[in-house]
C-alpha positions as CSV (number, residue, x, y, z in Angstrom):
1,X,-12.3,-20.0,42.6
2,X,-11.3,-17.6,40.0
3,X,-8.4,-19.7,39.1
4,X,-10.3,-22.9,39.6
5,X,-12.8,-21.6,36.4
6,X,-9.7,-20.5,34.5
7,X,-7.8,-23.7,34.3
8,X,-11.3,-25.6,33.6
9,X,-12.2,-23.1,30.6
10,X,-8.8,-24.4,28.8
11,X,-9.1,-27.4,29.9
12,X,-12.1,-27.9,28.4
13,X,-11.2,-25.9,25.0
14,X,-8.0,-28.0,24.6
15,X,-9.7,-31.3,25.6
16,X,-12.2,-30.2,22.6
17,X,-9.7,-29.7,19.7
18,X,-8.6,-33.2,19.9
19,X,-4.9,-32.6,19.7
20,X,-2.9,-35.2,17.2
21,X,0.3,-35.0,19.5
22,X,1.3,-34.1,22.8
23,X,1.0,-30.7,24.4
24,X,2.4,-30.2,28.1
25,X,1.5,-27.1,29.8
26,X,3.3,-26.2,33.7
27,X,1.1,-23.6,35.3
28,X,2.1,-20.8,37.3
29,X,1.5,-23.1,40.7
30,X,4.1,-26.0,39.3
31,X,0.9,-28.5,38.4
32,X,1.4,-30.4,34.8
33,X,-1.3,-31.2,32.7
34,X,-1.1,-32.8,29.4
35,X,-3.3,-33.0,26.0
36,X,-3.3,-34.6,22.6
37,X,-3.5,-38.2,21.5
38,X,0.2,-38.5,22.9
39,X,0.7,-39.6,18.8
40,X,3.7,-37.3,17.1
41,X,5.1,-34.1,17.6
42,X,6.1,-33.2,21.5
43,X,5.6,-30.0,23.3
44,X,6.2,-28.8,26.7
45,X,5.8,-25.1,27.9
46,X,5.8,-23.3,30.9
47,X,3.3,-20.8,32.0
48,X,5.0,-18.5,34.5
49,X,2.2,-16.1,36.0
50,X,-1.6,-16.2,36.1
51,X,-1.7,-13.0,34.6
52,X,-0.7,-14.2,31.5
53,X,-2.9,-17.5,31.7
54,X,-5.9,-15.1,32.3
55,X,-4.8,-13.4,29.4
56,X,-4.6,-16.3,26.6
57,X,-8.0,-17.8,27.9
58,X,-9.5,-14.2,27.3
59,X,-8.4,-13.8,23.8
60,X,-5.3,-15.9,22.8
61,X,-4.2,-13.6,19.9
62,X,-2.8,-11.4,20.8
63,X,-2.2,-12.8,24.4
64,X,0.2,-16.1,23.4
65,X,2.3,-14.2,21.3
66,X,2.7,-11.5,23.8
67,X,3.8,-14.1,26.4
68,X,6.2,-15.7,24.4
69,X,8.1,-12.0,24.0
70,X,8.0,-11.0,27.3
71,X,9.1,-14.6,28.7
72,X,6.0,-15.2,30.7
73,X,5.9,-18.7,28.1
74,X,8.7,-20.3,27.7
75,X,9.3,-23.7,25.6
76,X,11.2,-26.6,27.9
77,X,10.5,-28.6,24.7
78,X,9.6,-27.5,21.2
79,X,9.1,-23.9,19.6
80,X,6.5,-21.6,18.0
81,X,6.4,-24.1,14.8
82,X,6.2,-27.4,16.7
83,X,3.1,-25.9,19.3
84,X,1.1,-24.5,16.4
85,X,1.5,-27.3,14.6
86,X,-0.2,-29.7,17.2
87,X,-2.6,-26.8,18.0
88,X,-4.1,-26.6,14.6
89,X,-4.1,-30.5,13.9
90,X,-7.0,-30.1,16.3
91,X,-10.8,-29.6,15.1
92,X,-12.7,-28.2,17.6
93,X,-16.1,-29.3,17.8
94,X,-16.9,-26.8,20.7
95,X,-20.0,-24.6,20.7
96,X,-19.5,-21.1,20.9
97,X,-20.6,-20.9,24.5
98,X,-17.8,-23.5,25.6
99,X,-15.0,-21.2,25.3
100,X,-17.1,-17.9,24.7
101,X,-14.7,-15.2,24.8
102,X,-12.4,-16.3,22.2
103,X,-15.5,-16.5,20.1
104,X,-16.9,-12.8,20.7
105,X,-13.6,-11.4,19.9
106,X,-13.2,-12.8,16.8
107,X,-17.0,-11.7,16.1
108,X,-15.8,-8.2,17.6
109,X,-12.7,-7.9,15.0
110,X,-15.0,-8.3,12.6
111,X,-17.4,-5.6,13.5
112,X,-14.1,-3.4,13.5
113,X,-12.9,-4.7,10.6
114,X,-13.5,-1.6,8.3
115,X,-11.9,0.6,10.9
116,X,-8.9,-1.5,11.5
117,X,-8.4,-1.6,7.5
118,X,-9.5,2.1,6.9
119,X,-5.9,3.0,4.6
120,X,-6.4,7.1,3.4
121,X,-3.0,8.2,2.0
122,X,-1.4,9.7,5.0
123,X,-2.4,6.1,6.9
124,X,-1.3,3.8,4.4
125,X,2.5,5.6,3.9
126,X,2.5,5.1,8.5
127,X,1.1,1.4,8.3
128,X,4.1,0.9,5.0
129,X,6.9,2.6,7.3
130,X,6.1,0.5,10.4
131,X,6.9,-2.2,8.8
132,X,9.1,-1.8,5.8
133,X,11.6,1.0,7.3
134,X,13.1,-1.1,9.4
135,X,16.4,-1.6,9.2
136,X,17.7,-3.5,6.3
137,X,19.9,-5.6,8.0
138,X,16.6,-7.5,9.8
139,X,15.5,-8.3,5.9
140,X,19.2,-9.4,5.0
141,X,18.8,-12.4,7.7
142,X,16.8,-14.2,5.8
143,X,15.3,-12.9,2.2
144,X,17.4,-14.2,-1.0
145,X,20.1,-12.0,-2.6
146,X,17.4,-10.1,-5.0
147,X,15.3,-9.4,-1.4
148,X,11.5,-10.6,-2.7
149,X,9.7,-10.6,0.4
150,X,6.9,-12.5,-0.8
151,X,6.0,-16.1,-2.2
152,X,8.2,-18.1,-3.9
153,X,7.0,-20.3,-7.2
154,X,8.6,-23.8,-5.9
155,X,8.8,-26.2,-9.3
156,X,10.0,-29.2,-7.1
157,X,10.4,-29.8,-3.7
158,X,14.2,-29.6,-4.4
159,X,14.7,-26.1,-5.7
160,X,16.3,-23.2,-3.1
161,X,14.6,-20.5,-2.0
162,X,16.6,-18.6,-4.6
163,X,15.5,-20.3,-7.3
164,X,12.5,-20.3,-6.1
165,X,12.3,-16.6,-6.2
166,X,13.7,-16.2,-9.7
167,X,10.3,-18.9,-10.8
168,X,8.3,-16.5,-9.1
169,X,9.1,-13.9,-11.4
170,X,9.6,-15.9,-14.4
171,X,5.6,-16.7,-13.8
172,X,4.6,-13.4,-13.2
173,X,6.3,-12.2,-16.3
174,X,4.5,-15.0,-18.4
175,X,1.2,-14.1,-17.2
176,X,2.0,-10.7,-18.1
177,X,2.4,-11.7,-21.5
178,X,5.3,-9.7,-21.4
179,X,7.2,-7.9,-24.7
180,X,10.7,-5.8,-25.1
181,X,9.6,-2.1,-24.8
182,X,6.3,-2.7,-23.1
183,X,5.5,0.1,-20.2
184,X,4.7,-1.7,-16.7
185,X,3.5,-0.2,-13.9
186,X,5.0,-1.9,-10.4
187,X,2.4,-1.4,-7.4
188,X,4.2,-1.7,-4.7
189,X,7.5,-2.5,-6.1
190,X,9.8,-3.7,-2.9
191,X,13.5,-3.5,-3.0
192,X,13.1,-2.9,-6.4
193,X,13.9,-7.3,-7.6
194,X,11.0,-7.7,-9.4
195,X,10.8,-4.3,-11.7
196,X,14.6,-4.1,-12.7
197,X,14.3,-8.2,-13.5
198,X,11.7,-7.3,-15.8
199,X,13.5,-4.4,-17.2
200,X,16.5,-6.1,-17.5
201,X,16.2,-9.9,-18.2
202,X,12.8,-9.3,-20.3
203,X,13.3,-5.6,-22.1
204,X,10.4,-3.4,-20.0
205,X,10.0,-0.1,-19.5
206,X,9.6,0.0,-15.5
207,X,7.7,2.5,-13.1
208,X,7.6,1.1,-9.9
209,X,6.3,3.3,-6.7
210,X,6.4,2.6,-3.1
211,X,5.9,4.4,0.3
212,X,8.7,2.7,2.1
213,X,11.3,5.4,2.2
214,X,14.1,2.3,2.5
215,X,12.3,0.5,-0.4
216,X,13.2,3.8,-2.6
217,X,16.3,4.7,-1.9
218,X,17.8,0.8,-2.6
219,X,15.1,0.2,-5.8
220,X,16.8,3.8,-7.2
221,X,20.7,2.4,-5.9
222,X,20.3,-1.2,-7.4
223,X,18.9,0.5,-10.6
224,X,22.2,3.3,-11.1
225,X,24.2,0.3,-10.1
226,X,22.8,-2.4,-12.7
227,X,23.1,0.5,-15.1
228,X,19.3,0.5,-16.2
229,X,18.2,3.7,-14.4
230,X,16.7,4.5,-18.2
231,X,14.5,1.4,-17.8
232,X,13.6,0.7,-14.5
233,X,12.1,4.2,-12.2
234,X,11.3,4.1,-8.9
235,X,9.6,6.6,-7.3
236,X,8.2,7.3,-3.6
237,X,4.2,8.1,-4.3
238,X,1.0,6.2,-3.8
239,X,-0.6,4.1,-6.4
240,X,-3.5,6.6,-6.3
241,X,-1.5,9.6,-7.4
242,X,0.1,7.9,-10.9
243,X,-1.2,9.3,-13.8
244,X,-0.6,7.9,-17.8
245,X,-1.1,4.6,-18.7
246,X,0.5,1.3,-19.2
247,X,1.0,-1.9,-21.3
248,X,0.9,-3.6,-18.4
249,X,0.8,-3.8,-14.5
250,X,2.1,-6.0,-11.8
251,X,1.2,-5.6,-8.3
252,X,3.1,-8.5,-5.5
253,X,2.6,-8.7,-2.1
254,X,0.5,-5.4,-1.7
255,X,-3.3,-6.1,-2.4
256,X,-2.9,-7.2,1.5
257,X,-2.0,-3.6,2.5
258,X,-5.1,-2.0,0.3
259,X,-7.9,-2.6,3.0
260,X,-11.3,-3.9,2.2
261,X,-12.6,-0.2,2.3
262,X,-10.5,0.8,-0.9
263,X,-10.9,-2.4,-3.1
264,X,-13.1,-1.1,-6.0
265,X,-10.9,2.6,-5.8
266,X,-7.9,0.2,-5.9
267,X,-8.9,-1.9,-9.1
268,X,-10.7,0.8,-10.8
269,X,-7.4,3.2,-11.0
270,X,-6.1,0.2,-12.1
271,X,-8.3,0.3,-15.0
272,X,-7.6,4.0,-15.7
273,X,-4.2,3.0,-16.0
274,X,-4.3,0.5,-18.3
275,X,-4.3,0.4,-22.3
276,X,-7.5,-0.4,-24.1
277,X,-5.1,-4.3,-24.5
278,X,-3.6,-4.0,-21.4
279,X,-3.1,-7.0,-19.2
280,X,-3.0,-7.1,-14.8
281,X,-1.5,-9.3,-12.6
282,X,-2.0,-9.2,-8.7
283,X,0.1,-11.9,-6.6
284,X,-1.7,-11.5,-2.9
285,X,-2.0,-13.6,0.2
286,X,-5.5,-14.7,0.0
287,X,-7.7,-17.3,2.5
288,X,-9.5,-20.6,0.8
289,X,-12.3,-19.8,3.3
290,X,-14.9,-16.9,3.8
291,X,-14.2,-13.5,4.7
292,X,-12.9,-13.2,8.2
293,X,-10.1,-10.9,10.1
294,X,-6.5,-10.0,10.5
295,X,-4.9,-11.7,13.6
296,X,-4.9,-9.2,16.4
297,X,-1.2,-10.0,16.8
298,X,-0.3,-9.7,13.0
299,X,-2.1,-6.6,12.5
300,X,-0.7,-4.9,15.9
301,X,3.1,-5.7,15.4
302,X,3.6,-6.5,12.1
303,X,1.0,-5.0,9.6
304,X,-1.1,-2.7,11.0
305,X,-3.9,-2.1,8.0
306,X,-3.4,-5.2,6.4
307,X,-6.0,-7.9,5.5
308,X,-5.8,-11.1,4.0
309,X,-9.0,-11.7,1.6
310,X,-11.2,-14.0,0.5
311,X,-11.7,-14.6,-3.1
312,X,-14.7,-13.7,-2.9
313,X,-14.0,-10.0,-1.7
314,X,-11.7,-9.7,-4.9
315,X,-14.0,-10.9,-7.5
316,X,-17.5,-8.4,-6.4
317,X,-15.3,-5.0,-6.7
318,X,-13.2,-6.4,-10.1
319,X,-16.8,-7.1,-11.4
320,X,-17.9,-3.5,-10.6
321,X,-14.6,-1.8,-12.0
322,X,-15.1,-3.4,-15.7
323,X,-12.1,-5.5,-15.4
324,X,-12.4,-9.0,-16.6
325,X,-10.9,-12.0,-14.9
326,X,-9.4,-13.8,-17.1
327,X,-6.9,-16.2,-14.9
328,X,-6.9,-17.2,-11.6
329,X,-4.1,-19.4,-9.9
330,X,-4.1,-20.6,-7.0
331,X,-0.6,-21.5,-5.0
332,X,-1.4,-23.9,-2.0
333,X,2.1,-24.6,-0.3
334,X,4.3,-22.2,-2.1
335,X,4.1,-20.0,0.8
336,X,4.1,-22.3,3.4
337,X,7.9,-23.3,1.9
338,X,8.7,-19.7,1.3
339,X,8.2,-19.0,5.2
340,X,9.8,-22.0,6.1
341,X,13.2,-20.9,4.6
342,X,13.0,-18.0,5.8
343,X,11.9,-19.0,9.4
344,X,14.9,-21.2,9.6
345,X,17.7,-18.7,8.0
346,X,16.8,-16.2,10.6
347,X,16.7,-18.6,13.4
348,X,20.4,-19.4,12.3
349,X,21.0,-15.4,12.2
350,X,18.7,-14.7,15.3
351,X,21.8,-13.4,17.3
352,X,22.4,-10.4,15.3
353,X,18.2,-9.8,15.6
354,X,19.2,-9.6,19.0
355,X,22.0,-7.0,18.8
356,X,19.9,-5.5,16.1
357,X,17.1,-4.3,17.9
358,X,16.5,-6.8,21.8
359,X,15.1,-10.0,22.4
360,X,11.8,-9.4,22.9
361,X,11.7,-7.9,19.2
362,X,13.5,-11.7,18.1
363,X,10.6,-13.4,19.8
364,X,8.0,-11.0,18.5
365,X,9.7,-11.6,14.6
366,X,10.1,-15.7,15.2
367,X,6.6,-15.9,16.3
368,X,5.5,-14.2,13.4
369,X,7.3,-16.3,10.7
370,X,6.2,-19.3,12.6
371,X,2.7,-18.4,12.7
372,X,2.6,-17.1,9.0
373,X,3.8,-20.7,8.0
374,X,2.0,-22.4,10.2
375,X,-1.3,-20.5,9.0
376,X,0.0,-21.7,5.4
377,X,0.8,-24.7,5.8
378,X,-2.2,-25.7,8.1
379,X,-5.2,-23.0,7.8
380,X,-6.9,-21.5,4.6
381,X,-4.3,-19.3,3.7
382,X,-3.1,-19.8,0.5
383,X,-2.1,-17.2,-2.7
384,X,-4.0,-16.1,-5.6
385,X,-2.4,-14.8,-8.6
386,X,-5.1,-12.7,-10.6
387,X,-5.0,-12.1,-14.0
388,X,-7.1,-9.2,-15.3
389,X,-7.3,-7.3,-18.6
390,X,-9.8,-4.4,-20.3
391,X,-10.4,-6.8,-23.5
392,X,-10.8,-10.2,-22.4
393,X,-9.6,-11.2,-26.4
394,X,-5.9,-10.0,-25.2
395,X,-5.2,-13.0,-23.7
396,X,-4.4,-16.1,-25.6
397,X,-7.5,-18.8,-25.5
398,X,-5.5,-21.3,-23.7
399,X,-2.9,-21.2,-20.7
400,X,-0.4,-22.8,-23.2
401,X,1.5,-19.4,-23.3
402,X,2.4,-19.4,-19.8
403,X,4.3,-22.9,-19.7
404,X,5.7,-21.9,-22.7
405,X,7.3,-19.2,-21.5
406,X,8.4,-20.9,-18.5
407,X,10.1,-23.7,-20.2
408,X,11.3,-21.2,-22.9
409,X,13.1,-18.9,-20.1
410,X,13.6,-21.5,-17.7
411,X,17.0,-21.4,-18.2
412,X,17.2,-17.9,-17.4
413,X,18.8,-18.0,-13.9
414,X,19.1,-13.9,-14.1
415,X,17.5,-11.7,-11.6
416,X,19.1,-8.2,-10.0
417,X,21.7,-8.9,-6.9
418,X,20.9,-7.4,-4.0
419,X,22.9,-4.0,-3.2
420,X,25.1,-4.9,-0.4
């Protein structure tokens, strides 16, 4: 009986979404069933124990990701990419009570939300380590030479990832409104790619901090080995804790890690920071839709802490820190692209994952790049760049200045090698 309820409960949800392909499931007892329009893309996976079944009906993230690493689904046809894709072509038109548990744990995550994303010092520096100290051969499989691990600016379809990359920074810089000599502050500053390409292909003065211990030591190498250890500091201390005040700050890729508890402390240090004509830009994950949660799977594997928000959370604590807005662009695909190259150079490197850490960690990694660009490429995820400044009247009256400088430095193919 209890199985009986099971199978009709996902039955019922899948029969819902209205599938534009063809989705094969085997259950544990050898029984086939099939969904979708039978139009497109093909999937068949396996199901190899009701314990897992139960699992995914219950609350299928974390529970389908979980399966897929410890082998209890396995693909006969397909792969992570291909099932989300036909998963998400579907609209549901289910009422809550048709498939009711997924819906009260989302509406539980929510309720959590603030304790999930609750980042004091001493929590943020664990949540950065989980992730970011691992080994740096796992980020070598598939980031570019200069190691950005976040989106890429794609001009054309045609462009490769590293080009790609070097746009990306080419933008920021333009947004910046960037001089020779001008002091930036880098929150969050990575591998150290973006910080010693302004320093060194645009003439900045660079602080860039991090709590990634392997983040630091490489930013501080690549910087003594590219000779611009005068320009471009790196140093291992939360964003909270910097003191003077710069020209100009850049923050990529780390908004996502600040938690919606600390958004107006994060933007009003920011302010403190500043110069009376200084000039912000944050580059961060965002979603097209309301406020919602971090994906039980994303936020228990791969970012614990992190959050991906609305515009509209960014905009009420900017508004309260005396920032103005002044830009906001917003990159649709970009990341969807981004993901995709990297999805498929680790996938061509996913042996060495393997004899880098086991295969249950490869699953748990192609999973996540899958369902990062599948989120991208067919959910409300999407990147904002924010522009923000003390004086509004610092920035020029029109966005001429930033094609400018893109077409004026377009040519610049520079950008800091990776340390090998």
């Amino acid at each position: 009986m209890m199985l009986t309820t099971i199978l009709g409960l996902l039955d019922r949800f899948l029969d819902r979404l209205q599938l534009k392909g063809s989705l094969q499931i085997t259950y544990p007892d050898g029984q086939t069933r099939r969904y979708g329009d039978g139009v497109g893309e093909f999937v068949h996976l396996e199901l190899r124990n009701w314990k897992a079944l139960w699992r995914i009906v219950v609350t299928p993230d974390p529970a389908v990701p979980e399966a897929y690493m410890d082998g209890d689904l396995v693909f006969h046809e397909g792969d992570p990419i291909t099932f989300l894709k036909v998963v998400y072509s579907g609209v549901s038109e289910a009422p809550a009570h048709d498939f009711h548990p997924i819906f009260s744990a989302d509406k539980l995550r929510y309720l959590l939300r603030r304790i999930h994303q609750f980042n004091p010092q001493s929590r943020a520096r664990a949540n950065v380590k989980y992730h970011y100290d691992l080994s740096r051969t796992l980020y070598d499989l598939f980031l570019d030479e200069d190691r950005q691990y976040s989106c890429a600016y794609f001009e054309n379809p045609q462009v490769s990832l590293e080009e790609a990359q070097i746009a990306k920074k080419r933008h920021l810089a333009a947004k910046l409104l960037l001089e020779p000599g001008m002091r930036v502050l880098d929150i969050g500053s990575g591998w150290g790619g973006l910080g010693l390409t302004l320093a060194g292909d645009y003439g900045a003065d660079v602080r860039g901090v991090t709590l990634s211990d392997e983040q630091y030591g490489l930013s501080r190498r690549r910087a003594k080995e590219a000779g611009l250890e005068d320009r471009a500091r790196f140093d291992l201390i939360d964003y909270r804790e910097v003191d003077g005040q710069f020209d100009r700050i850049i923050s990529v890729g780390m908004f996502e890690h600040v938690g919606v508890n600390h958004y107006g402390e994060y933007f009003n240090k920011a302010r403190t920071l500043l110069k009376d004509d200084g000039v912000m830009v944050m580059h961060t994950i965002g979603r097209t839709g309301p406020p919602s949660v971090t994906s039980a799977f994303i936020r228990k594997y791969i970012f614990p802490g992190g959050y991906i928000p609305a515009l509209s959370e960014i905009m009420a604590p900017v508004e309260h820190s005396g920032l103005h807005v002044t830009d906001v662009e917003v990159l649709t695909d970009h990341y969807a692209e981004t993901l995709k190259a990297w999805r498929e150079r680790f996938m061509a490197r996913r042996d060495e994952a393997v004899a880098l850490y086991d295969e249950r960690f490869a699953r748990m990694w192609e999973f996540y790049l899958a369902a990062s660009e599948a989120a991208f490429r067919y959910q409300d995820m999407v990147v904002f760049q924010v522009q923000l400044a003390k004086n509004k009247l610092s920035i020029p009256r029109t966005r001429d200045y930033i094609t400018d400088f893109d077409r004026r430095h377009g040519s610049n193919q520079g950008g800091m090698r990776a340390a090998e």
